[in-house]
C-alpha positions in Angstrom: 39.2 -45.8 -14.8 36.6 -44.7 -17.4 33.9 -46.0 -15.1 35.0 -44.1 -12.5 35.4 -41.0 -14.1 31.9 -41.1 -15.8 29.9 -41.9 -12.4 32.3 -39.1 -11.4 30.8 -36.3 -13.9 27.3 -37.8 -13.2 27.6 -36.8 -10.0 28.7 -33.3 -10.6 26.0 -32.8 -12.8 23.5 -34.3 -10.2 25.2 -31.8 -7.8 25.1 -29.3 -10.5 20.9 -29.6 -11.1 20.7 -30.0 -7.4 21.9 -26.4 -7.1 20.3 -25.1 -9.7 16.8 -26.2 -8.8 17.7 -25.1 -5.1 18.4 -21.5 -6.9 15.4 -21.3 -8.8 13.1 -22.3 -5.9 14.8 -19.6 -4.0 14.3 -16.8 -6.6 11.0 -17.8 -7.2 9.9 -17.4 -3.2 11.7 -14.6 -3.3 9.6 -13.0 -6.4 6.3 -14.2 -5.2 7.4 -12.3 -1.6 8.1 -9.0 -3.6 5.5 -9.2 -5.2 3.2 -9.5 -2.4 5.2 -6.9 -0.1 4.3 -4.4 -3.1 0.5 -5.7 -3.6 0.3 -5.4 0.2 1.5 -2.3 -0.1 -0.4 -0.3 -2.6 -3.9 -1.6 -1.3 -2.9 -0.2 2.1 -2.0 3.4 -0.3 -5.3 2.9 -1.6 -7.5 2.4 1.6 -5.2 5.0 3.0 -6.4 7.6 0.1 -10.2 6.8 0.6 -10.1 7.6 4.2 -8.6 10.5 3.5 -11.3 11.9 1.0 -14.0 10.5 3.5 -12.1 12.4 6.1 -12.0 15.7 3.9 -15.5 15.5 3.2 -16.0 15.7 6.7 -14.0 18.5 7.3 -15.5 20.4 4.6 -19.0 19.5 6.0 -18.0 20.8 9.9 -16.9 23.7 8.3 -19.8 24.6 6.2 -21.8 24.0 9.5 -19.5 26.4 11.6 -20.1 29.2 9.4 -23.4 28.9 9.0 -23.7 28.8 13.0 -21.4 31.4 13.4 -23.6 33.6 11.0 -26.6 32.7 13.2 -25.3 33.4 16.1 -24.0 37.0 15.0 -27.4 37.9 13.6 -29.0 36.9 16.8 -26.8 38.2 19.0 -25.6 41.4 17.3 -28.7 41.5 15.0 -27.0 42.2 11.7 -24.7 39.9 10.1 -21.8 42.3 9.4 -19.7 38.9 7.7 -20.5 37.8 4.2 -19.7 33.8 5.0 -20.4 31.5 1.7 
C-alpha cells in the first residue's frame, strides 16, 4: 500500500514539473514574441520619422524654389516685383 501510494505522489509531481516546464516554455515564447512585436514596432516608428524629415526637407526646398520662380516670373513679366517673397 505504501508502495503504491509513493509511486502514486511521484507521479503527480512528474505531472506537476511536466506542467510547469510546459508553462514556463509558453511564457517565455510568449515574452520573446512581445518583445519582438514592440522592437518590430518602434524601428518601423523610427524609419517612419526619418522619411518624414527627408520628406519635409523636400517640401521646404520646392517651396523655396516656387517663390523664387514665382518672383522671377513677376519681374519679367510685370517688370517690378510688387511681392516681398523671403
Amino acid at each position: 500500500m505504501k508502495l503504491m501510494i509513493h509511486t502514486y505522489n511521484v507521479a503527480q509531481c512528474r505531472g506537476f514539473i511536466a506542467l510547469v516546464a510546459v508553462l514556463m516554455l509558453a511564457l517565455g515564447t510568449f515574452a520573446f514574441s512581445i518583445s519582438t512585436i514592440v522592437s518590430a514596432t518602434l524601428y518601423s516608428d523610427m524609419v517612419y520619422a526619418r522619411e518624414m524629415r527627408i520628406q519635409k526637407k523636400l517640401d521646404q526646398e520646392s517651396c523655396q524654389a516656387t517663390f523664387a520662380l514665382m518672383k522671377i516670373k513677376d519681374y519679367f513679366l510685370i517688370g517690378e516685383s510688387n511681392c516681398e517673397y523671403h
